[in-house]
N, C-alpha and C positions, 0 to 999 in steps of 0.2 A: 257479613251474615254467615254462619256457620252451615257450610253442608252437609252436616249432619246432625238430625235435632234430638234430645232426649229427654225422658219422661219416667217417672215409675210410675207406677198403678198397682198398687199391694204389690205382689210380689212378680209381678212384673214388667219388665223394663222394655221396655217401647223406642227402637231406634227408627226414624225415618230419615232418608234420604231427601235431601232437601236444595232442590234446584228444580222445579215446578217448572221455570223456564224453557229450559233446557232438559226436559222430559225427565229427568235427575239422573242425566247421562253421568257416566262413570269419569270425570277428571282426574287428573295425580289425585289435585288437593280433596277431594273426596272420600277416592283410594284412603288417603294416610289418616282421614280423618275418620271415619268408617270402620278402620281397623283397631285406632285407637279406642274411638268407642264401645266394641266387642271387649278388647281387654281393659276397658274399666269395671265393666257389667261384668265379667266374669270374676273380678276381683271384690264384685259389693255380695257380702256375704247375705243382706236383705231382698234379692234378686234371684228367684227358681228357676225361671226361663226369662226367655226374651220371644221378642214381635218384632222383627224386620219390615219394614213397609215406605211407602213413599208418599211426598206432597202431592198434595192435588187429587183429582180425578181419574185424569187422562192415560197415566204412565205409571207403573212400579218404576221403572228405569230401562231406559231406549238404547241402551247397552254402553261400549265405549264412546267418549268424544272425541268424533274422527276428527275435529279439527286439531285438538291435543296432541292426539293418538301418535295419526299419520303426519300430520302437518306442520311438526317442531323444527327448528332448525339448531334442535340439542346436538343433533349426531348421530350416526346409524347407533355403533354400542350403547348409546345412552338412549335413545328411543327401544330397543329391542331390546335391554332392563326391565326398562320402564312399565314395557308391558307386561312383565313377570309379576308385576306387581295383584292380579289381575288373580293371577294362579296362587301368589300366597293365601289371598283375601278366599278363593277356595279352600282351599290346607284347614285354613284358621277353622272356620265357618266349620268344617268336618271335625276337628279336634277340640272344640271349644266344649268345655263342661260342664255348659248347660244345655240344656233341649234348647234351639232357635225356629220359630214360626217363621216361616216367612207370611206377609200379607200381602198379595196381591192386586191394592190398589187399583189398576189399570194396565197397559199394557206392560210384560215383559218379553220384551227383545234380547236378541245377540248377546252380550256379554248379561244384561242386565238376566237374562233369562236362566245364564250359569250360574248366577247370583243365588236370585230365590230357588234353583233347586238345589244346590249346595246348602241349603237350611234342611233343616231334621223333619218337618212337615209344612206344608202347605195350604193357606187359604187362600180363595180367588173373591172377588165379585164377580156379581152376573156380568158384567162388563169388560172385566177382563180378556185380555188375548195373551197368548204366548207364540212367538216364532224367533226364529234365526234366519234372519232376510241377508246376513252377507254374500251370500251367490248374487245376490242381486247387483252389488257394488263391487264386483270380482272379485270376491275375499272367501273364506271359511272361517265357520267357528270352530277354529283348531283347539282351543282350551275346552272349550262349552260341549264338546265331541265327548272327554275323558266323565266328565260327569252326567251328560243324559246317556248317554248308550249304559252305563251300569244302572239307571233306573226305570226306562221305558223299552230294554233292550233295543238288537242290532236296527231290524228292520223301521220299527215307527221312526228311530231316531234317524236315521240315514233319509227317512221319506221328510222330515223335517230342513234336514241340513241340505237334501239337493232341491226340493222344493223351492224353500224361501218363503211358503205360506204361512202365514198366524193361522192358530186353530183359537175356538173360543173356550170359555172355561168349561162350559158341559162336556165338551169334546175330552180335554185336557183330565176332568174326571174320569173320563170313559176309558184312559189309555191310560190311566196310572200317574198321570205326570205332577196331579196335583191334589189332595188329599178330600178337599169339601169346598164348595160353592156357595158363598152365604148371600145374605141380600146385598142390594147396592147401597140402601137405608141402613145407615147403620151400621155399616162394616167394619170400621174399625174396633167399633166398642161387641160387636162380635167376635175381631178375632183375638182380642186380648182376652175376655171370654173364654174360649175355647186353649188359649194359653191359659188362661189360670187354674185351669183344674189340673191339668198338668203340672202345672206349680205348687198344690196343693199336697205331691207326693213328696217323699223326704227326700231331696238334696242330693244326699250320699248316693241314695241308691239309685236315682237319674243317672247322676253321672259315670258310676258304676256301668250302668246298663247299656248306655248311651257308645261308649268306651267300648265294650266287648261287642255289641254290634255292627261296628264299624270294622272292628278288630276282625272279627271272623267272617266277613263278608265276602272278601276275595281271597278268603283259605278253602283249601279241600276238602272235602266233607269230612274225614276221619280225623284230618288234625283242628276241621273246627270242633268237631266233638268233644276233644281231649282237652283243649285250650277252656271250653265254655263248663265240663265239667270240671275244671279248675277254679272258676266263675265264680259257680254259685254255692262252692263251699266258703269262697273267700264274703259272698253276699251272706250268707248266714252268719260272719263272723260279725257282722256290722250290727252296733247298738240298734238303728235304726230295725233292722231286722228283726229282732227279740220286742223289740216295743209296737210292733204292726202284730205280731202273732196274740203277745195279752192284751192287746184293744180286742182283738176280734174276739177271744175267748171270754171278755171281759163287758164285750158291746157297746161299748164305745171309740169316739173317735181318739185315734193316735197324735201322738204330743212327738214329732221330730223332734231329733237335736242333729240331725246332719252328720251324725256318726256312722 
């Protein structure tokens, strides 16, 4: 059985994690499979965005699998690789060019929670939770630290990491950490939904945009300036660019070519 399932839906591409069992805790062969799937979707040129999400109800992903994790008898160096794996699937997820949803199925934990906010935007169910319970089990989410503190800043996030409480989706709205709350009926074909208008936008300039936002995110305010008015001369150069302005002028809708 593949732990990672996938699907398009027009434009698009719907990966779920897929160990329902095992809450779709993060294994290697997941990891590798996971990753791989990102760069096939980034490479189907019928493909806008994507929708990250998980099996089942219960769980997005209940983070690493401590019995994998911790409990190998690989080898210290080969387990403490192993784990990096963890942080590229970050990297990826940040640099990947296309916009990625995450869908919040159900609960996201510990690594799984560095997961869905390393996606570009965020939906929950009413039923979802988010937390970093490894204080609990004498650990830190030392990776899952570098990507919530940039998005919910110092304080909430430190009240998460030395807590160990799940908060619920309403809450997780209220602080930023997750973009909309949809029903629990329905959810997925909501959050593909709410991906496809997104995907409705030309390609190029996603990615374009997607790109420079990240880009100037942890620069300084003057040389983000300088960097971004570089941007959007280079965004005006794009066909796609010239073909959004004589729809508008013209009243209809724009015909992409991803130029």
């Amino acid at each position: 059985m593949s732990t990672v399932l996938y699907e398009q839906r027009a434009k698009v591409g719907v990966l779920t994690l897929n160990r329902p069992d095992a809450r779709n805790a993060l294994s290697p062969e997941l990891l590798i499979d996971l990753r791989k799937a990102l760069s096939d979707a980034e490479g189907d040129s019928n493909v806008v965005a994507l929708v990250l999400t998980g099996a089942g109800e219960k769980a997005f992903c209940a983070g690493a699998d401590l019995g994998k994790s911790f409990g190998s008898d690989a080898g210290f160096l080969a387990m403490h690789e192993g784990r990096g794996e963890i942080a590229e699937l970050f990297k990826q997820l940040n640099r990947l060019k296309k916009p990625v949803i995450g869908a919040a199925n159900g609960a996201a934990l510990a690594g799984g929670l560095g997961v869905i906010m390393s996606c570009d935007l965020i939906v929950a169910a009413e039923r979802a939770t988010f937390g970093l319970p490894e204080v609990k089990r004498g650990l830190m989410p030392y990776m899952v630290m570098a990507v919530l503190t940039r998005q919910i800043g110092r304080k909430r996030a430190l009240e998460m990491v030395l807590s160990g409480d799940p908060i619920s989706a309403e809450r997780a709205e209220a602080i930023g950490l997750i973009n909309k709350v949809l029903p629990n009926d329905g959810f997925l074909d909501a959050a593909v939904a709410y991906a496809a208008k997104i995907a409705s936008y030309s390609p190029a300039i996603l990615r374009l945009g997607k790109q420079s936002f990240y880009t100037q995110a942890d620069m300084a305010f003057d040389p983000a300036l300088a960097y971004l008015h570089d941007q959007i001369t280079l965004n005006t150069m794009c066909e796609d660019a010239m073909e959004g302005i004589q729809a508008f002028f013209q009243k209809r809708d724009p015909v992409w070519s991803g130029r």
